[in-house]
DOROSE-789769 format. One line per 2 residues: number of its first residue (from 1); their letters; for each residue z, x negated, y of C-alpha. Coordinates in steps of 0.5 Angstrom, whole numbers. Each point is the difference from the previous one (the first is absolute). Layout:
<recs>
NUM = a = Z,X,Y ~ ... $
</recs>
This chain:
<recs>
1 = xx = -16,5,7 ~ 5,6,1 $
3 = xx = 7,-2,-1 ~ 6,6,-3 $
5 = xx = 4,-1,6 ~ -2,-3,7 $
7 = xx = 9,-2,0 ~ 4,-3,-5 $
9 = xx = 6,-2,0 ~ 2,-8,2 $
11 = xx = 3,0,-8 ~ -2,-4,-6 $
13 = xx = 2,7,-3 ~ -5,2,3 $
15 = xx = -8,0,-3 ~ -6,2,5 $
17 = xx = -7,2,-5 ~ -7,-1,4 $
19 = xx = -6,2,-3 ~ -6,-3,1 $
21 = xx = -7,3,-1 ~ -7,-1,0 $
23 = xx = -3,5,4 ~ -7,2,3 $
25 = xx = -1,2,8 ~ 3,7,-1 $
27 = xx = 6,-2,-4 ~ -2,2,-7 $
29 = xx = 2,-5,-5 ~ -5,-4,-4 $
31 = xx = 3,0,-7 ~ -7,-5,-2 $
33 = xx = 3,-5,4 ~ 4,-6,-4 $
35 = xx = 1,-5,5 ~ 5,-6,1 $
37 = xx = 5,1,6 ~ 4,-4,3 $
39 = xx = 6,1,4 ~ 4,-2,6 $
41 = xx = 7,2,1 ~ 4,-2,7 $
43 = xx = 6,2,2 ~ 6,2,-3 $
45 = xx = -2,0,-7 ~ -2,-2,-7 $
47 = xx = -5,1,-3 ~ 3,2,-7 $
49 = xx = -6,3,-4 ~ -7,2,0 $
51 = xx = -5,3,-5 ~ -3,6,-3 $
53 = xx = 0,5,-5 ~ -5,-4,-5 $
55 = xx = 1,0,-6 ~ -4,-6,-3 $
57 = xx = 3,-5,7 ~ 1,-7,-1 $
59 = xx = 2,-1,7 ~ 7,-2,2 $
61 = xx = 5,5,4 ~ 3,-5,4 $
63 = xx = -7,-3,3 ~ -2,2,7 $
65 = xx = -8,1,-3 ~ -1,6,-5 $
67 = xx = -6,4,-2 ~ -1,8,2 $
69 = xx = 0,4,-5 ~ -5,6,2 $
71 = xx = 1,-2,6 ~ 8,0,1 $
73 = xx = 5,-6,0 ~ 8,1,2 $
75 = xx = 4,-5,3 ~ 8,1,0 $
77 = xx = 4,-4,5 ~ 8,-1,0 $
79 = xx = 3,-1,8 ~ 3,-6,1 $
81 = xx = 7,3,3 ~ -3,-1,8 $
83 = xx = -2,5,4 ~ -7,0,2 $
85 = xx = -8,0,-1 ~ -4,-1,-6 $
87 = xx = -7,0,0 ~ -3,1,-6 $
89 = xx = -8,-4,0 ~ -4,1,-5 $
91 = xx = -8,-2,-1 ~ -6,0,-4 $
93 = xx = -7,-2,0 ~ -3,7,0 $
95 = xx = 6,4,4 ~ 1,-6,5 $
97 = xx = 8,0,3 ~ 4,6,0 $
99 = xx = 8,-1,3 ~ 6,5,1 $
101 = xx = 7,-1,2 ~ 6,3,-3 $
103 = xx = 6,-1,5 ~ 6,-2,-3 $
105 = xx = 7,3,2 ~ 7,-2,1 $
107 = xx = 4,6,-4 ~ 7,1,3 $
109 = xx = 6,-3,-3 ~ 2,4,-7 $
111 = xx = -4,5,1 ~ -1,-1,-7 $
113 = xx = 5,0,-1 ~ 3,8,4 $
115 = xx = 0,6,-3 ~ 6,6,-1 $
117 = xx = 3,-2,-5 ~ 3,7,0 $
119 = xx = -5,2,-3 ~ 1,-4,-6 $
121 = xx = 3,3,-7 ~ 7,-2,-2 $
123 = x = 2,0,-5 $
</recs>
């Protein structure tokens, strides 16, 4: 499992991508292996989607279980608001537990918010 980014900000404007693969000892994907995967998130977030790029998928998006496809699956979370740990796990039958922790932060106030407005046309 390998998430885009290991800290997000505490926003539900924000979205974190974790993506899930079946993989050997050294690393290399299995792309022949389809199996069912179910997650766990815990902490500061929801779990707002989980699927594959298959094509002929019935699965629902929504779910805590889906199939790989050629051994791939992506899980994307929305922050609540709080600040905290978010601990992804995800498990299957052939790979086992698998779990990582994205940190969610706080972002100063307005942040968004701020920048030099003099370099904003006029008209």
């Amino acid at each position: 499992m390998c998430p885009e980014q290991a800290c997000i900000r505490a926003d539900q404007d924000e979205l974190a991508f974790v993506a899930i693969e079946i993989a050997d000892s050294d690393g290399v994907v299995e792309m022949l292996a389809d199996e069912r995967v179910s997650l766990e998130v815990a902490g500061p977030a929801t779990l707002l989607g989980f699927g594959t790029a298959a094509p002929a998928s019935e699965e629902p998006f929504t779910g805590i279980e889906h199939s790989t496809f050629r051994g791939r699956a992506l899980a994307i979370l929305r922050p609540t608001g709080e600040p905290g740990v978010v601990r992804v796990t995800a498990r299957s039958q052939s790979a086992g537990v698998a779990s990582v922790e994205i940190t969610a932060q706080s972002a100063p106030h307005n942040a968004a918010a701020e920048y030099d407005r003099s370099a904003v046309p006029t008209q």
